[in-house]
C-alpha positions in Angstrom: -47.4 84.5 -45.4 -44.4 84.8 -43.1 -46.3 84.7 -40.1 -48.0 81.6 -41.2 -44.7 80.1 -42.5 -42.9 80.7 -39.3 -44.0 77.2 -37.4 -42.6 74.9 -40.0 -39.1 76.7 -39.9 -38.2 74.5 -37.4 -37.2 71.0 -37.2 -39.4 69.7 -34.8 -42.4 71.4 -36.8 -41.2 70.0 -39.9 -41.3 66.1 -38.3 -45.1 67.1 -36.4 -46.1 67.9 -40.1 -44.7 65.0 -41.8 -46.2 62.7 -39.0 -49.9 64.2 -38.9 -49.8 63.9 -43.1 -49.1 60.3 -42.5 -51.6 60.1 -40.1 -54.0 62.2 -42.7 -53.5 59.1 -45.3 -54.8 56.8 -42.4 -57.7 58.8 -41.6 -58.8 58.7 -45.5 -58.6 54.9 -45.9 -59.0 53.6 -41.9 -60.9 56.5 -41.1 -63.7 56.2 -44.0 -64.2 52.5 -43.2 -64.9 52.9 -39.2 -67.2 55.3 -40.5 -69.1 53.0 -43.0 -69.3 49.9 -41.1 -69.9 52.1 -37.9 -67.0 51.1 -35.9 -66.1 54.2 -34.4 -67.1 53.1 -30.8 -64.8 50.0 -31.5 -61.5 52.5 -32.3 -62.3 54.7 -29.1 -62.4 51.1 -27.2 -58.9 50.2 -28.8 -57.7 53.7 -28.2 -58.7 53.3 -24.5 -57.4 50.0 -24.1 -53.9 49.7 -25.3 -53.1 52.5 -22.8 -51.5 49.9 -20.6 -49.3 48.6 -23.1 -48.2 51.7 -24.2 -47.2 52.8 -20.8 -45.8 48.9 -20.0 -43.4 49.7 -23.0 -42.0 53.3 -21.9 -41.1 52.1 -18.6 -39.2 48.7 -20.0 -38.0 50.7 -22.6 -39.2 49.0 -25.3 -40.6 50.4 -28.6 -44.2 51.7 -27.8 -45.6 50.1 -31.1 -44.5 47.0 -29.7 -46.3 47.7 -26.4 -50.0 48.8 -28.1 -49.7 45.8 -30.2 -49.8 43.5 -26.8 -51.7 46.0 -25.6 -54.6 45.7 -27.8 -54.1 41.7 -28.7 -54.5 41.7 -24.3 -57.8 44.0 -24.6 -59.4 41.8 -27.3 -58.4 38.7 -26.2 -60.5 39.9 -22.4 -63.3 41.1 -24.3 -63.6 37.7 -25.9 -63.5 36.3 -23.2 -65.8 38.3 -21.1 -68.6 38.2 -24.5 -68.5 34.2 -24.1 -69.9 34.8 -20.8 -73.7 34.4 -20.9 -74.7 36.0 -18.3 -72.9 39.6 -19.0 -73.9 41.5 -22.0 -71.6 41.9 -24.9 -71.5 45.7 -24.6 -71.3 45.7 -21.1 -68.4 43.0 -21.0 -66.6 45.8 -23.2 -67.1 48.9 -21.5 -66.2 46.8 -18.3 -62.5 45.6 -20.1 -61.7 48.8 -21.5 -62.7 51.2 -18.7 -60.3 48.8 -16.7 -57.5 49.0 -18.8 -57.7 52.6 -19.2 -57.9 53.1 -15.5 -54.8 50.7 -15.0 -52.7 52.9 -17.7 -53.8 56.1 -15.9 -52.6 54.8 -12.5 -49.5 53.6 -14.2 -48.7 56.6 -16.4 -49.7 59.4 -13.5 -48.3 57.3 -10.5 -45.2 59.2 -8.2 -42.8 56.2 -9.0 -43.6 56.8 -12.8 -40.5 59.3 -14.8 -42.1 62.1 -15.7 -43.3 62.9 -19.4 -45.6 59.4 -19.4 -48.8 61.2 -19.0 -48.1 62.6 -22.4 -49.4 59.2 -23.7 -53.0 60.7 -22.8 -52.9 63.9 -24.8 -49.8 62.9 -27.3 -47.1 65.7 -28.2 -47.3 66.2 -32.1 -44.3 68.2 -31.7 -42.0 65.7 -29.8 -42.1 63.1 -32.6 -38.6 62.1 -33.5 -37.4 60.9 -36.8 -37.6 57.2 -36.2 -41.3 58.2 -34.7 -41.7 58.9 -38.5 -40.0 56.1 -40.3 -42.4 53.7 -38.1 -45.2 55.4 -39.0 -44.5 55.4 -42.3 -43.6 51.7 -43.1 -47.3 51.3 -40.8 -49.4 52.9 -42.7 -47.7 52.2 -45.9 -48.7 48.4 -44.5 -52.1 49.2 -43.5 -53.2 51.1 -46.9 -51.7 48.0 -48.9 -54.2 45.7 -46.5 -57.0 48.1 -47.3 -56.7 48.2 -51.2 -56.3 44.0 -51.3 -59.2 43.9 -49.0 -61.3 46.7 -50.9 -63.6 44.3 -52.9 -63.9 42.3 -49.8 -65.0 45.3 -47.7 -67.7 46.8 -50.1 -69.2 42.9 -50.2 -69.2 42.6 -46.8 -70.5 46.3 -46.1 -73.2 46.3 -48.4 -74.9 42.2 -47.8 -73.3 40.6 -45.1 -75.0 37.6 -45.7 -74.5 37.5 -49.8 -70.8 38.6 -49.3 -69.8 35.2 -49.0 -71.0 33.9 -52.2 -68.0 35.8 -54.0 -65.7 34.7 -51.4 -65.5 37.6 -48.9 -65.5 35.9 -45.7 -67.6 38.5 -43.5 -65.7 37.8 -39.9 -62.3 37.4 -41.5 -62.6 40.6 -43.4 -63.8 42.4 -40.1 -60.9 40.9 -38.2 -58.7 42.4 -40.9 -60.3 45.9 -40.3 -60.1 46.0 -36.9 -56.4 45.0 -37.2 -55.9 48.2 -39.4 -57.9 50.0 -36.5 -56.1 49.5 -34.1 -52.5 50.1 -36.4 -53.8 53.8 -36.6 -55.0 54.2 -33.4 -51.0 52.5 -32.1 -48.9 54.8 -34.5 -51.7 57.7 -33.8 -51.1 57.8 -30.3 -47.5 59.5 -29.8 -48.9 63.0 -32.0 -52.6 62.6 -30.1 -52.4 60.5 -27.5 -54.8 57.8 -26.3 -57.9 60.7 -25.8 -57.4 62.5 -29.1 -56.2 60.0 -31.7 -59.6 58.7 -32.2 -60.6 62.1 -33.3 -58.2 62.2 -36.6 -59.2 58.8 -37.4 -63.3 59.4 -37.2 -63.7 63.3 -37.9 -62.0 63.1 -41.1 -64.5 60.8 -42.4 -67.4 61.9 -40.7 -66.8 64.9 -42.1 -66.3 63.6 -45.4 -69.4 61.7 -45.2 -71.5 64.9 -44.9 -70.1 66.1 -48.5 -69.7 62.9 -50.4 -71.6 60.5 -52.1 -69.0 58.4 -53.7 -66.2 56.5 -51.7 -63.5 57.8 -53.8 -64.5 61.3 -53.0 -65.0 60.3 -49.5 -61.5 59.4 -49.0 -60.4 62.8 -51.1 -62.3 64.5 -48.8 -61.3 63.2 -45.8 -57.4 63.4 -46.6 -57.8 67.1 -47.1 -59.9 67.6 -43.7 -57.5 65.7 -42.1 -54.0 67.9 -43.9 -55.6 71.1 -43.1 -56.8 70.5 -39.9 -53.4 69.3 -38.9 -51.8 72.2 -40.6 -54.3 74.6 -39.0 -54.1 72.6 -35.5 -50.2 73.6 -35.6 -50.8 77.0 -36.3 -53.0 77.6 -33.9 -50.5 75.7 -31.4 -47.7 78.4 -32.3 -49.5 81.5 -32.3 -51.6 81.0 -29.4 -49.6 78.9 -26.9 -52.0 75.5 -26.9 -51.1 72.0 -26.8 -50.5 70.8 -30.3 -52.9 67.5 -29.9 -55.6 69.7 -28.6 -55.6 72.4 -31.1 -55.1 69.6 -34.0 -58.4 67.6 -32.7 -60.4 71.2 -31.8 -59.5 72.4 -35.5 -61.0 68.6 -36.8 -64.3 69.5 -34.6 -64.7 72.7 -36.2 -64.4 71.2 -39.9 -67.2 68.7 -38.9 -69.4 71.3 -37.3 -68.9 73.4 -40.0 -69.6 70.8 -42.5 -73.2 69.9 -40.7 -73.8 73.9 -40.8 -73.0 73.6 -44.3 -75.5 70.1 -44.8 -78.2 72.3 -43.2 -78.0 75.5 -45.1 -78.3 73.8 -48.4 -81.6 71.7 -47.0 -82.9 75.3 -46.2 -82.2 76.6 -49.6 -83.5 73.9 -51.2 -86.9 74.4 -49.6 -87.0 77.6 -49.6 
């Protein structure tokens, strides 16, 4: 128990814990619904995309919330306007404006003239979150899970008959606007601990995994707030013992629980037919 004790003596360890259990609470209730309404291509797009921003902000010194916030309003505002186009698939029109942006926030975050440290927007630093890192994320994701739980009803209509949801007054592409809005506020407050690459990963192998196990929402957002704690707990153990980047071993340690969750899925289909 001492040796496994020993990371979280520290400070630093102390504010990386407090930020990825935060982040765990956005897996549970973001997470779960990129899952259900199958948007997890749409949170890798945002992740991608407000790269730029992100970057924009650390060189102006401006707060980096503030800079994916203009970052992503900038990405969907293109991709709207790129889908209007007729003559340019809506997919392709996407991959086109977020392969951009991302390449534009590489070149800015890796060029000479740029202070060092900046590339860390890529991978994140879970263990270089400071405690106003913490507060932000905080009064975030204390915002977003109040959205989710007014929008709850609205979400379940929507999800489960599109076309009947408006008959109780769920208006289908307001409510999906509202999602998408929480999206990308995980994938923003995400990306100092994980990074741009990896936050993605915390927001949709949670749930995924979670989806394997459950068959009732409420358990599927117990489920994935516990994948999400421990693998975050075990992704900072591993980064202490072993020497690894912290966002690395926190996303590997989320692979691992999903893999072993569709190794679990599969035994039991076996036993049951054997």
């Amino acid at each position: 128990m001492p040796d496994l004790l020993a990371p979280f003596h520290q400070e630093f360890a102390q504010l990386a814990l407090a930020e990825l259990a935060l982040l765990a609470i956005a897996a549970a209730g973001v997470g779960c619904w990129i899952v259900l309404y199958g948007l997890s291509y749409a949170a890798e797009s945002l992740s991608h995309a407000i790269l730029p921003g992100l970057v924009a902000a650390a060189l102006l010194g401006l707060p980096l919330l503030l800079g994916g916030a203009v970052g992503a309003l900038v990405a969907a505002a293109a991709i709207a306007a790129v889908g209007a186009l007729r003559r340019i698939d809506r997919d392709v029109g996407t991959a086109a404006v977020v392969t951009t942006a991302f390449g534009a926030g590489v070149l800015l975050a890796l060029s000479p003239a740029t202070p060092r440290g900046l590339g860390g927007l890529l991978f994140g630093d879970a263990l270089a979150v400071a405690p106003e890192d913490v507060a932000v994320t905080a009064l975030v994701v204390g915002g977003t899970v109040a959205l989710l739980a007014l929008l709850h009803r609205r979400l379940l209509a929507v999800g489960f008959d599109r076309s009947a949801a408006a008959m109780i007054g769920a208006r289908p592409r307001v409510t999906e606007l509202a999602l998408l809005a929480c999206i990308a506020a995980g994938v923003i407050v995400g990306a100092k601990a994980l990074g741009t690459l990896l936050v993605v990963a915390i927001l949709v192998a949670p749930a995924a995994t979670a989806r394997l196990v459950a068959h009732r929402l409420r358990t599927m957002f117990a489920v994935a707030l516990a994948v999400a704690l421990v693998a975050g707990i075990a992704g900072l153990e591993l980064s202490y013992h072993a020497g690894t980047a912290a966002g690395a071993s926190i996303a590997l340690c989320l692979v691992a629980a999903y893999l072993a969750a569709v190794a679990l899925g599969r035994g039991a289909v076996r036993a049951g037919a054997a």
